[in-house]
C-alpha positions as CSV (number, residue, x, y, z in Angstrom):
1,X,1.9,1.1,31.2
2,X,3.9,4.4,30.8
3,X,5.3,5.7,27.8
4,X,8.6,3.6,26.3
5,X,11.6,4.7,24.0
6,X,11.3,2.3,22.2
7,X,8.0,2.7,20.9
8,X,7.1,-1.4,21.5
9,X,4.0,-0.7,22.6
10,X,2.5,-3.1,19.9
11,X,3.7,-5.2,17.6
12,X,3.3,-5.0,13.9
13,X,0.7,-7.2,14.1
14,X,-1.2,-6.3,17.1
15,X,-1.5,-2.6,15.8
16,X,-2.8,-4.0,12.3
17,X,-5.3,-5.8,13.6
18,X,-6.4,-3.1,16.4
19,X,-6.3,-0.2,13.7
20,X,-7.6,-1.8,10.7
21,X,-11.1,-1.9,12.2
22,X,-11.1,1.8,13.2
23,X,-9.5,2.6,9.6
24,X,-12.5,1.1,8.1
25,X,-15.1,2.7,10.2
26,X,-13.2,6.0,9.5
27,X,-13.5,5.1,5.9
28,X,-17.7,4.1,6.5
29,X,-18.8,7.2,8.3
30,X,-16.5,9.3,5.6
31,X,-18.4,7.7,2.7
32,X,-22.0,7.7,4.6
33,X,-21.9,11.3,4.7
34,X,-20.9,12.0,1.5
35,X,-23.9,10.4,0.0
36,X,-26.3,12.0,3.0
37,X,-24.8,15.4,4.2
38,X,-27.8,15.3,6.7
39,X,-26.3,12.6,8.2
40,X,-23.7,14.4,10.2
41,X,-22.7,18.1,10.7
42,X,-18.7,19.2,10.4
43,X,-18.4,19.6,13.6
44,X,-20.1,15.9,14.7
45,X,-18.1,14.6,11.9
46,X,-14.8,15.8,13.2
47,X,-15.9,14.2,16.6
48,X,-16.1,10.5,15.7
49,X,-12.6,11.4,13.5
50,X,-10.8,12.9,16.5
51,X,-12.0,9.8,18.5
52,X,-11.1,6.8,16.1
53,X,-7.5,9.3,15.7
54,X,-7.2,8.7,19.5
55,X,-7.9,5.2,19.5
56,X,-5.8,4.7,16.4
57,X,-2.3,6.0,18.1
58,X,0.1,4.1,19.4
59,X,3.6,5.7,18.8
60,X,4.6,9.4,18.6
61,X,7.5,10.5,17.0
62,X,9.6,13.2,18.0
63,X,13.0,14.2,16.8
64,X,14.3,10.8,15.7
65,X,12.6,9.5,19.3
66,X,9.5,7.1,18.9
67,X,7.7,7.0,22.4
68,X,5.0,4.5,22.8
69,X,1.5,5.3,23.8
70,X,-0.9,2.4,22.7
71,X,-0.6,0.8,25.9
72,X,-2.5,2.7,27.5
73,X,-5.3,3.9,25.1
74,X,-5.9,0.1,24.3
75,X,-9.4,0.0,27.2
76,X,-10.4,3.5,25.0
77,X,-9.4,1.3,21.6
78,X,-11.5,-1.4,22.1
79,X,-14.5,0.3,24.0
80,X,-14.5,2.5,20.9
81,X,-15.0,-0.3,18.2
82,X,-17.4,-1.8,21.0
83,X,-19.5,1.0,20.4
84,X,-18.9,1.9,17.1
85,X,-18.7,-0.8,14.8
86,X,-22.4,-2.4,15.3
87,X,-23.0,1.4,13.4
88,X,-20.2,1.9,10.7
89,X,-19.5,-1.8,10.2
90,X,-22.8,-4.1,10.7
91,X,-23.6,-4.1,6.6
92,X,-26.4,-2.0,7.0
93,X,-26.4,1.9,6.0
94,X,-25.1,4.2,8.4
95,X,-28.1,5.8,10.3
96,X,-28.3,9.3,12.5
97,X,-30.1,7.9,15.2
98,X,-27.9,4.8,16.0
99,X,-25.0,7.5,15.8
100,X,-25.8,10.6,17.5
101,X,-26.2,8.9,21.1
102,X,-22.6,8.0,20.9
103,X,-21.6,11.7,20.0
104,X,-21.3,13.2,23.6
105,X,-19.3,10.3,24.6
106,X,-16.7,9.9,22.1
107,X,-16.5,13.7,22.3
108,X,-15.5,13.7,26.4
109,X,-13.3,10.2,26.2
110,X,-11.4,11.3,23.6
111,X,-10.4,14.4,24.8
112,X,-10.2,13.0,28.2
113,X,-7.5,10.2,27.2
114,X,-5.6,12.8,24.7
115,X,-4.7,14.4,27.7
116,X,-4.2,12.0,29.5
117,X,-1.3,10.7,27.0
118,X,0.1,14.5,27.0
119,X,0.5,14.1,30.6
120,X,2.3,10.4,30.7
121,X,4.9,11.5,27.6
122,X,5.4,15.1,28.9
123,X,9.0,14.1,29.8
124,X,9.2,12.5,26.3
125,X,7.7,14.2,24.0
126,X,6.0,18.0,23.8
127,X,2.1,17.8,23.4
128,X,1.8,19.7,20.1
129,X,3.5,16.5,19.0
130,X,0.8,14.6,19.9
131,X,-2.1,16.7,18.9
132,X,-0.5,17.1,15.5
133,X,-0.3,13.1,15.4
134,X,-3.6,12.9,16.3
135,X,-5.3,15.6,13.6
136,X,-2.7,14.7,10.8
137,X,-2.7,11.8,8.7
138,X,0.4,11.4,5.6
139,X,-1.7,10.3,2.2
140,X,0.6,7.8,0.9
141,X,-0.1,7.1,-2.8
142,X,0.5,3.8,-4.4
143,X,0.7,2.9,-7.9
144,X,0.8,0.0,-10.3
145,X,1.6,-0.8,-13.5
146,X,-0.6,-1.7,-16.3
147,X,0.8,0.3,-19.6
148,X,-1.6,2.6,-21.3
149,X,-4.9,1.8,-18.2
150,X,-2.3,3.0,-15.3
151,X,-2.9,6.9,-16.6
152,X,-6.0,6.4,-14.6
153,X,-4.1,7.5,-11.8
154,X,-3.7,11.0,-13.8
155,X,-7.4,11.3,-12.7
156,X,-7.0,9.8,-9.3
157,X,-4.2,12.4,-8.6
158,X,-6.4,15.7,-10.1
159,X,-9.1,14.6,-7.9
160,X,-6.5,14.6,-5.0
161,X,-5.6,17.6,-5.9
162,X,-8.9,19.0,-6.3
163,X,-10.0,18.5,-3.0
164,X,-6.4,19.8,-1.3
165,X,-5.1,16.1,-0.3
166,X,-1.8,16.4,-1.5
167,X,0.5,12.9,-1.0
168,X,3.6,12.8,1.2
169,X,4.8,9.7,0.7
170,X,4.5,8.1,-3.5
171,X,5.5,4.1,-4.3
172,X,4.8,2.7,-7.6
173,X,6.4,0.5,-10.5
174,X,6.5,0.5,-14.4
175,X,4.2,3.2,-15.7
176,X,2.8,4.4,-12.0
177,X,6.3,4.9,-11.1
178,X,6.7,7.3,-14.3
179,X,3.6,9.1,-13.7
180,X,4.5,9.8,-9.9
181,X,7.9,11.5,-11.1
182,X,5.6,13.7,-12.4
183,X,3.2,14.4,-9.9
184,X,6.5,15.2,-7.7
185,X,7.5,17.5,-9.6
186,X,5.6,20.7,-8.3
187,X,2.9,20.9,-5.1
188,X,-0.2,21.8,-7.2
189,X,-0.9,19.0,-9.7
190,X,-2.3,19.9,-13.4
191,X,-2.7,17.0,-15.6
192,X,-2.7,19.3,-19.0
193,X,0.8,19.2,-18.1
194,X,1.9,16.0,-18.7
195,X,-0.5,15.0,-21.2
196,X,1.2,18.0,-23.8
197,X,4.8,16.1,-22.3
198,X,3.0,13.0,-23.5
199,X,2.0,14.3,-27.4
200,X,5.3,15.6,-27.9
201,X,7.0,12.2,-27.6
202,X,8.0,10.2,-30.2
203,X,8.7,6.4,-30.6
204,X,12.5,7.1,-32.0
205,X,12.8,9.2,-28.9
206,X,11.8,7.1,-26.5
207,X,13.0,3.4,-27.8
208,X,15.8,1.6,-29.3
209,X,15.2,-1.7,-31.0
210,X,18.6,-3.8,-29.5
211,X,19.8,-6.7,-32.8
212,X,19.9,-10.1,-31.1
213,X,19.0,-13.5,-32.3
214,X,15.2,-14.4,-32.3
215,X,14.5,-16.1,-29.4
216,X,11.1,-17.2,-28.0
217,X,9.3,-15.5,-30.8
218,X,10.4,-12.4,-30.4
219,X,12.5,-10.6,-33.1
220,X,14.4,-8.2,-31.4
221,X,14.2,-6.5,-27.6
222,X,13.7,-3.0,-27.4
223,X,15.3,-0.8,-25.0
224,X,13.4,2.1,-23.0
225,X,15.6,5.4,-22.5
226,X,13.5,7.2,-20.1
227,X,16.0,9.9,-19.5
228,X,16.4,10.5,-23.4
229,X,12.8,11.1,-23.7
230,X,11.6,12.5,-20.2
231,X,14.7,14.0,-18.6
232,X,14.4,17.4,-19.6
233,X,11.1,18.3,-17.8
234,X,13.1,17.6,-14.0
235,X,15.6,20.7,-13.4
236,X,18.0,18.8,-11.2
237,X,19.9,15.9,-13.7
238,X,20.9,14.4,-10.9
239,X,17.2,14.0,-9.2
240,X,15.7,12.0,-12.6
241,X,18.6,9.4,-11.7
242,X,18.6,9.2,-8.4
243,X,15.3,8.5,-8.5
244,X,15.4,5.5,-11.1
245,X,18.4,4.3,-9.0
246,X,16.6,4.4,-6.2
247,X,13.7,2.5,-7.7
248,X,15.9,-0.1,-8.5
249,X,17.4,-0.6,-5.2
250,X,14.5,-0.7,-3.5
251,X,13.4,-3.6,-5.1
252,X,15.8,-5.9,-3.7
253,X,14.5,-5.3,0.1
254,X,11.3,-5.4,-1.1
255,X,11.6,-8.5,-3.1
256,X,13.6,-10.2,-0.3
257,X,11.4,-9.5,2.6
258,X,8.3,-10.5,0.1
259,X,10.7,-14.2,-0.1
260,X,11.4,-13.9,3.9
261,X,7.8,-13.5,4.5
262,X,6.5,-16.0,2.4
263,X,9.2,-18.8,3.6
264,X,9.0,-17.9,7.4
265,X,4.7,-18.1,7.0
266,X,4.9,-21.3,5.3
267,X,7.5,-22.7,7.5
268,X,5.4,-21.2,10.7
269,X,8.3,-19.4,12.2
270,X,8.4,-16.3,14.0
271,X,8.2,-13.3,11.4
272,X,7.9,-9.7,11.1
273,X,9.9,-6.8,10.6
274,X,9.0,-5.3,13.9
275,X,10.5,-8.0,15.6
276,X,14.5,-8.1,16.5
277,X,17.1,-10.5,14.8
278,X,17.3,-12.7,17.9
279,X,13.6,-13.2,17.8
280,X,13.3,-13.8,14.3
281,X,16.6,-15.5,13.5
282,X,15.7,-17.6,10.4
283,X,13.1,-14.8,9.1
284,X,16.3,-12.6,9.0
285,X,18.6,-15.2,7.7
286,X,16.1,-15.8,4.2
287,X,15.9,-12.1,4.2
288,X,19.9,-11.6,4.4
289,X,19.9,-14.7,1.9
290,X,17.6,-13.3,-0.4
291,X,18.8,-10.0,-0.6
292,X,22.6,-11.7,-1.2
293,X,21.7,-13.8,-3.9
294,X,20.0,-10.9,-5.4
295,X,22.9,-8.5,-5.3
296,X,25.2,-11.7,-6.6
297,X,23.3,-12.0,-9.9
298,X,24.5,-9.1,-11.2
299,X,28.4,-10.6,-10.9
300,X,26.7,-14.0,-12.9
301,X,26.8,-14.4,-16.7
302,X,23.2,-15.0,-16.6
303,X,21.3,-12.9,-19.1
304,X,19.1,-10.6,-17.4
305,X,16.3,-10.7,-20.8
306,X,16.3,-14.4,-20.7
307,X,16.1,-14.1,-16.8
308,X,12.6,-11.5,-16.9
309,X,11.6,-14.0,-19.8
310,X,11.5,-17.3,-17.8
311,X,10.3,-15.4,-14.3
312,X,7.4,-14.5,-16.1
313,X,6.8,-17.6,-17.9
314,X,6.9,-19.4,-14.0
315,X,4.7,-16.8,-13.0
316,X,2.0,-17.2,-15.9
317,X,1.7,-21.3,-15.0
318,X,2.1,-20.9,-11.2
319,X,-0.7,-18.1,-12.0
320,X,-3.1,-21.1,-12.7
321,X,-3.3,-23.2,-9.5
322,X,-3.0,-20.1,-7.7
323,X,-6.0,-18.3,-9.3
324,X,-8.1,-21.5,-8.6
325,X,-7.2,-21.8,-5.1
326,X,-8.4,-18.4,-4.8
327,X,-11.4,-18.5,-6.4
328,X,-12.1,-21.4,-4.2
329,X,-11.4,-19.3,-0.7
330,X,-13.0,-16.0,-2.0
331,X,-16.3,-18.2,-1.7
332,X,-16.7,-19.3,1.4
333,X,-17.6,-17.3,4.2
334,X,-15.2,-18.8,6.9
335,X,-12.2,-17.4,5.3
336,X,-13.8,-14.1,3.5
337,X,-16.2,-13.6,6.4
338,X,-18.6,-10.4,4.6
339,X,-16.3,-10.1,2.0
340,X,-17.4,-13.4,0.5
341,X,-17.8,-13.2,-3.6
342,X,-21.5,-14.4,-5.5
343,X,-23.0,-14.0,-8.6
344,X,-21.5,-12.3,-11.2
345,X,-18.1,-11.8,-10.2
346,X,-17.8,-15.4,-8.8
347,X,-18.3,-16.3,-12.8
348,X,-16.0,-13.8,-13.9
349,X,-13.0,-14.9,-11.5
350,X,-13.7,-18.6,-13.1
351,X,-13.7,-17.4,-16.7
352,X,-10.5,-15.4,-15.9
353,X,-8.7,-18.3,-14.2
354,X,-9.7,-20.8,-17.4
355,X,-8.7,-17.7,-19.8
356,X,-5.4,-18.3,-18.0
357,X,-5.1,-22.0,-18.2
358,X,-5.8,-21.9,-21.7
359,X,-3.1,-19.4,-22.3
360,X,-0.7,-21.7,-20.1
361,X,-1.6,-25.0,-22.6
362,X,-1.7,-23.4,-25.9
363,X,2.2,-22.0,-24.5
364,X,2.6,-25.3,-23.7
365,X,1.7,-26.5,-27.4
366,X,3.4,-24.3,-28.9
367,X,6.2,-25.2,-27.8
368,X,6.3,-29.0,-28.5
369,X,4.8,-28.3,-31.9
């Protein structure tokens, strides 16, 4: 198959289930020979790389022009995970002599069918492109929340930095989104840096207690201003905004295709982003929906603290059933294949989930009480 515009050589799908395989043998022989330098040279390393890189790519991008390769490389693909995975993914420890035989191999096929792609897209695309494709991967960084326990991603982004992986791309929420302002802020990171931000802070500065009636408990709400206590330390005004506006909006795509997603699936239509509205026409419809309804609350006189209140009330008792089919699933080895849970951390997903259904009844008590 030659080399399309519009880059359709896979679909969404198809290319996560034909990459993910050669992601995680990446991520095996990376981790082997960490633990055993002997295992493999720098040179034999970048071999098996360069090869699952080759097998990996599917679309090349090229001034706003996505041209479509996987086609093609998909006999190298999955003669490469033919090959490879009984010795990066069989559950046993990576071992020189099971590896090395495949080295002259990988070295001449992936070489072979690099060229061979430079030669089909050469009226597409320039083969510096492609090489650079091939030997660059973006680190994306992702972030959660979790109050005072998410500045464990301070560490996570010196040791980053340390070894000269710097991220292009940063998503996070609550206080991961805070602490990747930071790490945007300049291209070396030095965690000294924010923690001095983080001792001159004050509460006064950083929090306003808002009077209301006491509702659900709770005496009063208090208000986070985030530009009031953190603004200074970004030079541009405008960026420190920008970038919590933008935070916000992204969350109603996000949000909506999570909805879309979750509908289409249950319903077993056709979804995905990477197909086209005509394909997908009720997976787009919940997503248009979704996103509409979204956008109309904020015209509603529904109050937006009541509204976060009872979400996450819904959430902590849908929590329960959910957490118990999931402990049930995570057992059995024809859903979790290798990844099946035992022992220890079976018992510690029950206690968790009956933590959380007490918490749901006690709430529950409470309230009649």
């Amino acid at each position: 198959m030659a080399p399309g515009r519009d880059g359709a050589s896979m679909t969404f799908q198809e290319r996560f289930e034909a990459v993910r395989p050669l992601e995680e043998m990446e991520v095996a022989l990376v981790r082997a020979a960490a633990q055993d330098p002997g295992l493999v040279t720098p040179h034999e390393e970048a071999v098996v790389r360069t090869a699952l890189s080759v097998a990996r790519l599917d679309q090349v991008s090229h001034q706003g022009r996505d041209v479509g390769v996987g086609a093609s490389l998909r006999p190298f693909r999955e003669e490469v995970r033919r090959r490879l995975e009984p010795v990066l993914l069989d559950g046993v420890p990576v071992r020189r002599n099971a590896l090395a035989p495949l080295l002259p191999w990988l070295k001449v096929e992936s070489l072979a069918r690099r060229e061979e792609v430079v030669r089909q897209a050469a009226d597409l695309v320039p083969a510096e492109a492609i090489y650079k494709e091939i030997r660059e991967k973006a680190l994306v960084l992702v972030a959660g929340g979790g109050g005072g326990t998410g500045y464990v991603y301070l560490g996570v982004m010196s040791a980053l930095d340390d070894f000269g992986l710097r991220p292009r791309l940063m998503a996070a929420t609550s206080i991961g989104a805070i602490l990747c302002l930071f790490r945007a802020r300049t291209e070396r990171f030095d965690q000294t840096d924010v923690v001095n931000i983080v001792r001159g802070l004050s509460w006064k500065r950083l929090f306003r207690v808002i009077s209301m009636d006491s509702r659900y408990g709770l005496p009063a709400a208090l208000r986070l201003f985030l530009r009031a206590g953190i603004g200074r330390y970004f030079h541009a005004s405008g960026i420190f905004a920008l970038g919590i506006v933008g935070t916000g909006l992204l969350a109603i795509p996000v949000l909506a295709g999570a909805t879309a997603y979750a509908v289409g699936e249950g319903r077993h239509w056709l979804v995905g982003l990477a197909r086209k509205p005509k394909e997908a026409v009720a997976f787009y419809a919940v997503l248009a929906l979704s996103g509409g309804i979204g956008i109309a609350l904020n015209f509603t006189p529904i109050n937006p603290i009541s509204a976060l209140f009872w979400s996450a009330v819904v959430n902590g008792v849908l929590a329960v059933p959910v957490m118990v089919l999931l402990m049930l699933m995570a057992r059995h080895k024809d859903v979790m294949g290798r990844f099946a849970i035992g022992g220890t951390l079976y018992w510690l997903g029950w206690l968790s989930t009956a933590a959380m259904a007490v918490s749901v009844v006690a709430m529950a008590v409470a309230w009649v009480v």
